[in-house]
C-alpha positions as a printed Julia matrix, in Angstrom:
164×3 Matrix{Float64}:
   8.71  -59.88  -132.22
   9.58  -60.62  -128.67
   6.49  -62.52  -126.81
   7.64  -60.06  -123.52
   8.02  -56.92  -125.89
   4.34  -57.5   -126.78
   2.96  -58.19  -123.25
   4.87  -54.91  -121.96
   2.93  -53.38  -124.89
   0.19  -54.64  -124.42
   0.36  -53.4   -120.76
   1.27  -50.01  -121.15
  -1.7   -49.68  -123.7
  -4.54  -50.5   -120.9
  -2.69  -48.93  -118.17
  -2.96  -45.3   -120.23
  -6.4   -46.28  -121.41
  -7.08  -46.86  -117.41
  -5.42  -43.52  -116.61
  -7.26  -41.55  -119.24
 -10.4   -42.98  -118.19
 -10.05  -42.3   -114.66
  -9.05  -38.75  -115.28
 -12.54  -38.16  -117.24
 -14.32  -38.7   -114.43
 -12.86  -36.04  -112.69
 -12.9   -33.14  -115.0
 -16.9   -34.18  -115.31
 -19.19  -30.87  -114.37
 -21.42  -31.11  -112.04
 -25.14  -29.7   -112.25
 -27.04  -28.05  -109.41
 -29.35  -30.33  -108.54
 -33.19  -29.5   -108.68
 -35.03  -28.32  -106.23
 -38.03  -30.96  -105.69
 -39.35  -28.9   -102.53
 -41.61  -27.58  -104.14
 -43.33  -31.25  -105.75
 -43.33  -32.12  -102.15
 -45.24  -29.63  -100.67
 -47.99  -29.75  -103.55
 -47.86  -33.34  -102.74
 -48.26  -32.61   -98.78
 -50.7   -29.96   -99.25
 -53.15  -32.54  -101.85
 -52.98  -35.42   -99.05
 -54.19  -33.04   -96.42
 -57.12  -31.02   -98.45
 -58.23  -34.81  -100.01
 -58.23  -35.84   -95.71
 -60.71  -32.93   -95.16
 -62.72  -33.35   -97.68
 -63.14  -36.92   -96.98
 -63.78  -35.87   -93.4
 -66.53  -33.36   -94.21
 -68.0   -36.14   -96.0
 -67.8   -38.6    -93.44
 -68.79  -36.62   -91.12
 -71.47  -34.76   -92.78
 -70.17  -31.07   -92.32
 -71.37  -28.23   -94.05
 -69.54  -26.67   -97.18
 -68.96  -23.56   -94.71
 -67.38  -25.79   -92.31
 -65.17  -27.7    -94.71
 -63.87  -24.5    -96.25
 -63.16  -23.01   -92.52
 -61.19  -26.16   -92.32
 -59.63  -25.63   -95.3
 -58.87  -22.36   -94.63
 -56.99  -23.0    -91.46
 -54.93  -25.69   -93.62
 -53.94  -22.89   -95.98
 -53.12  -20.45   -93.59
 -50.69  -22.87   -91.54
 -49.05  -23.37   -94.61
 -49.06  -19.88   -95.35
 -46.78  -18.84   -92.45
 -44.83  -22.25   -92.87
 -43.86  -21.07   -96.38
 -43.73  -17.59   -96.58
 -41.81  -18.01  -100.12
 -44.44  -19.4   -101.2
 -48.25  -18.63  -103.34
 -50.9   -21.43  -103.13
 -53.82  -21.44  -105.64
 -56.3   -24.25  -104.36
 -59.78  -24.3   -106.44
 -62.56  -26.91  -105.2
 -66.36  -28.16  -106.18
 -67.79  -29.78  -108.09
 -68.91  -28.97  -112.34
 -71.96  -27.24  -111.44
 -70.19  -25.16  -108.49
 -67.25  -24.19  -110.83
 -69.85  -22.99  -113.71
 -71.78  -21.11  -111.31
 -68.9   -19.27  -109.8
 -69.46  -21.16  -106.1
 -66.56  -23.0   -105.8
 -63.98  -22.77  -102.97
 -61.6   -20.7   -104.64
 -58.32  -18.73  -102.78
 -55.27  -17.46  -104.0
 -52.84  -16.71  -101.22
 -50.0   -14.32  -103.01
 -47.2   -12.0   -102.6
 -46.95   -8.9   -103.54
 -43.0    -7.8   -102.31
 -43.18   -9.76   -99.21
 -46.57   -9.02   -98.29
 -49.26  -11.94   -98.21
 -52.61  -11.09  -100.38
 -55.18  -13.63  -100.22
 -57.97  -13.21  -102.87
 -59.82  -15.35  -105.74
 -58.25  -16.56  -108.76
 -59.61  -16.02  -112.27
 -61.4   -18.71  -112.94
 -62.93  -19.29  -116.62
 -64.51  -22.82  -118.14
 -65.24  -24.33  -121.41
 -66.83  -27.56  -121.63
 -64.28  -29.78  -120.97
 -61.4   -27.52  -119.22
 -60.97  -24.92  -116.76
 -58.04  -22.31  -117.0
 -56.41  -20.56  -114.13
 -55.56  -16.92  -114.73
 -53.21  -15.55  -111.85
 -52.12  -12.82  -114.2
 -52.45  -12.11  -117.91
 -49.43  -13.82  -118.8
 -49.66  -16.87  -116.15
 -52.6   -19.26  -117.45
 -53.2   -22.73  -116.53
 -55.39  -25.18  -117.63
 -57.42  -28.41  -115.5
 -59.39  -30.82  -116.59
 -63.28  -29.98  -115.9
 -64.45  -33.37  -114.08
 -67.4   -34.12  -111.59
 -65.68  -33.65  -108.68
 -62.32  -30.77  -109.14
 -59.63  -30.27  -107.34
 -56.97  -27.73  -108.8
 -53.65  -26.79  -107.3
 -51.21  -24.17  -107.67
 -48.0   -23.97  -106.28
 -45.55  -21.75  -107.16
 -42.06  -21.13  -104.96
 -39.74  -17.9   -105.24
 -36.33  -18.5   -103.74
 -33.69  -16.6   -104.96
 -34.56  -15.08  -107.72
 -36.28  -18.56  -109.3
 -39.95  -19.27  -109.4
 -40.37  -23.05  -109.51
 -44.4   -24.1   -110.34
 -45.56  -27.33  -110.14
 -49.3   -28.07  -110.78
 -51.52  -31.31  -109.84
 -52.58  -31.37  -113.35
């Protein structure tokens, strides 16, 4: 065989291996990407509650002051995110097994903000969350608790993300 038969051969072989590869890329489907808002804002919302509860600390306020504090937080966030329900659950093991823990649930109902306690029950070692019968979530029962609940509703999709 011909030495320039085979390199024109040879040629056309990678150039349709080049075409076909380059036309792969562009029949690809591409995914909606997802939504990491909401990770951020439990993020945002942890960093500022763990500031004033350092603060209260620091500055020796009283439990009543901290949760004023904390309820200021909430509500700013509240109006910021009016798509949004915020479960935030604080104290320590003794104030979550005697029911005196900081405990709000700021939820919709329609488009209307409700703020109220979550259901909080304990076993030894774990606490569970109840915002309905259906909608459970479990923490770890340590000395000192923090639990957070955020849970987003745009458009139809409910995206909750937990600091468990």
């Amino acid at each position: 065989m011909n030495k320039r038969g085979q390199f024109y051969l040879i040629a056309a072989v990678v150039i349709a291996g080049l075409i076909v590869g380059i036309g792969m890329n562009y029949t690809s489907i591409n995914s909606s990407s997802n939504d990491d808002s909401t990770d951020k804002l439990l993020s945002q919302i942890q960093s500022e509650i763990a500031q004033i509860i350092d603060n209260s600390v620091f500055n020796g306020l009283s439990n009543s002051e901290r949760n004023s504090n904390l309820d200021l937080l909430l509500n700013a966030y509240s109006q910021n995110n009016p798509d949004t329900e915020f479960v935030v659950i604080f104290g320590d093991s003794n104030e979550i097994m005697a029911g005196t823990e900081y405990n709000k649930y700021y939820s919709l109902i329609g488009y209307q903000r409700i703020i109220k306690s979550a259901e909080l029950s304990y076993t030894s070692d774990k606490s569970t969350v109840s915002l309905s019968e259906d909608e459970k979530y479990e923490f770890p029962l340590k000395q000192q608790n923090l639990y957070l609940i955020v849970k987003t509703i745009r458009e139809g999709e409910t995206n909750v993300k937990t600091n468990n």
